[in-house]
C-alpha positions, 0 to 999 in steps of 0.5 A: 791090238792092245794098243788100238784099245789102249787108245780108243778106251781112254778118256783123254783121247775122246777128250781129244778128238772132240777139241781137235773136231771143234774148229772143223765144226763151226766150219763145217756147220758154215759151210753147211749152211751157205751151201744149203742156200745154193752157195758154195764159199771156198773163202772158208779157209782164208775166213779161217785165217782172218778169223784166228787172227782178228779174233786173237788180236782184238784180245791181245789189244784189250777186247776181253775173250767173247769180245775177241770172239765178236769180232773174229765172227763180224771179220766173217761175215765182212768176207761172207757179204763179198763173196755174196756181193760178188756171186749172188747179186753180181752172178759171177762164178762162185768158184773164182770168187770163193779162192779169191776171198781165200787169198784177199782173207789171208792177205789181208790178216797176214798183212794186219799182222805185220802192220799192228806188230812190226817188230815182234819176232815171235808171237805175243801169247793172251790169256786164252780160254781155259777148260770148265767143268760142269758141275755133275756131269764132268764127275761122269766116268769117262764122259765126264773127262771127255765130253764135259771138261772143255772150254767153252767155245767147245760147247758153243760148237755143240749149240751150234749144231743143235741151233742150225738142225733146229733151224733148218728143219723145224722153222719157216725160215730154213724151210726157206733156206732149203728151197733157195737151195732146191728150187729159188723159182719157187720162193720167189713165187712165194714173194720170198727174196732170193738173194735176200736169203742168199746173202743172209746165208752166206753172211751167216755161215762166214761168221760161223766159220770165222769162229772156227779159225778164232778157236785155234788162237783163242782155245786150242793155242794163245797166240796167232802164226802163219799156216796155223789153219793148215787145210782145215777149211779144205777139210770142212768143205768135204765134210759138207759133202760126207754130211749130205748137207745135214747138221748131225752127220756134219758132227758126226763127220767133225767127230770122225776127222778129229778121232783120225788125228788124235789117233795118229798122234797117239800110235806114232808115240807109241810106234812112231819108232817103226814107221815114219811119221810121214805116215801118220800126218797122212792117216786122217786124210786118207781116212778122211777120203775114203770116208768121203768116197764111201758117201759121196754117192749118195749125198743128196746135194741142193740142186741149185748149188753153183746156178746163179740167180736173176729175179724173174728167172724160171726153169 
C-alpha cells in the first residue's frame, strides 16, 4: 500500500501520464471527430505510423520541428481524404476501407523509410522537442512539475481538446457536424452538404491523428522505428467509445490510459522481482477494458455511424 501511494502522490508520475496520454489524445480527439460526422476511420493506426515517420523525416531533412509537424498532419489528411473518397462519396464499407488505409499507410511509410535511407542500420536520431516551463505556473507544487514542464506538442494536445469541444458545441458548424452524425436527412433539408462535411471531417481528424504518431518521434523519442506505434491507434478508437463521443471524457479516458502505463512501469520496478513482467505490460489493457465495459452501455453513440449516404436519400 505504501507503494501504491509512493507512485500516485509523485509528481514525476502525473508528469508521466500526461506525455504517455499525449498521443492517444490527439488520437482520440481524431477519431472523436470523424465519428461524430457518422465515419468510423480504422486508418488511424496506419495515420499513426505515416504520421511519426514523415513527421520525423521532414525533420531529419531540414524542415525544422513545427515544419515536421506540418507535414506529419498533411500525410494525415492525404489518407483521411482517401478513406473519405472511398467511404462517403463512393459508399463502400468503412470497415475494409478503414484496415486498408492502416495497411497502405504502414506500407507506404515503411517503404518511404527504406527508399530515403537504404543503408542505415540503426535510426538517425534529430533534435527532438524538449520540455518548457511556463513561467509561474511550472514553480506550482506538484502541478507545476506535472502539468507545466512538458514540450509543447503536450500542450498543443490540450488546445486541442478545449478547441473541438469548443467547436462541436458552441458553433453552427459542429452543430452541423453532430447532425450529419445523427440525422444527414436533416441537414440536407437544411441545404447543408453531407458529404462536404463528411469529408472535411474525416480530412480533419486524420490530420489530428497524424500528430498523435508525429509526437512519438518528434517529442517522446528522436528517431522513427518499426512497430513504434504499437496499438495505440486500436487504443484511441475505444477510447471514443469510453468517451461517448465527447472531448472531455476523451481527455479524461487519455488521462486514465496513460496513468494505467506510467503505473506499471513504476510497480514492475519496484516488484517487478515478484511478478513476471508480462503481467505488468498487460495491466493498461485490461484496465482499459473494463473501463470500456463499464461505459460502453451507456455511450450515446451517433446514430448515422457506419450508414452510407446518397443525396436525396430519406429515412
Amino acid at each position: 500500500m505504501d507503494v501504491l501511494f509512493d507512485i500516485l502522490g509523485s509528481a514525476n508520475f502525473w508528469a508521466a501520464a500526461i506525455r504517455i496520454a499525449t498521443p492517444l489524445i490527439f488520437g482520440v480527439l481524431g477519431a472523436l471527430i470523424c465519428e461524430r460526422a457518422g465515419v468510423l476511420n480504422l486508418g488511424i493506426e496506419g495515420i499513426f505510423v505515416a504520421g511519426a515517420m514523415t513527421g520525423w523525416l521532414a525533420v531529419y531533412l531540414g524542415a525544422g520541428l513545427w515544419g515536421g509537424v506540418l507535414i506529419a498532419a498533411f500525410a494525415g489528411a492525404l489518407f483521411g481524404l482517401l478513406h473519405a473518397f472511398l467511404t462517403v462519396i463512393l459508399g463502400l464499407s468503412q470497415h475494409v476501407s478503414g484496415i486498408g488505409i492502416t495497411l497502405l499507410a504502414t506500407s507506404v511509410s515503411y517503404f518511404t523509410y527504406r527508399t530515403a535511407l537504404p543503408d542505415v542500420s540503426s535510426p538517425p536520431r534529430i533534435a527532438a522537442f524538449q520540455p518548457v516551463s511556463i513561467p509561474g505556473l511550472s514553480d506550482l507544487p506538484f502541478i507545476g512539475p506535472a502539468l507545466f514542464q512538458q514540450t509543447p506538442l503536450t500542450f498543443l494536445a490540450l488546445v486541442f481538446v478545449a478547441l473541438v469541444a469548443l467547436v462541436l458545441y458552441r458553433t453552427p458548424l459542429g452543430l452541423a457536424i453532430r447532425a450529419v452524425g445523427d440525422n444527414p436527412a436533416s441537414v440536407e433539408a437544411q441545404g447543408l452538404s453531407v458529404v462536404g462535411l463528411r469529408v472535411g471531417a474525416v480530412v480533419v481528424g486524420s490530420a489530428l491523428m497524424a500528430l498523435g504518431g508525429a509526437f512519438l518521434t518528434m517529442s517522446a523519442f528522436d528517431a522513427f522505428f518499426f512497430g513504434m506505434v504499437n496499438g495505440r491507434g486500436w487504443i484511441c478508437i475505444a477510447l471514443v467509445v469510453f468517451a461517448s463521443w465527447q472531448p472531455g471524457k476523451a481527455l479524461l479516458g487519455a488521462l486514465l490510459f496513460g496513468a494505467f502505463d506510467a503505473f506499471q512501469i513504476r510497480l514492475q520496478a519496484q516488484i517487478g522481482q515478484v511478478v513476471p513482467g508480462q503481467v505488468f505490460l498487460m495491466m493498461p489493457y485490461l484496465l482499459s477494458i473494463v473501463a470500456l465495459i463499464l461505459v460502453a452501455r451507456r455511450a450515446d453513440y451517433p446514430r448515422a455511424l457506419l450508414q452510407p449516404w446518397t443525396k436525396g436519400q430519406r429515412h
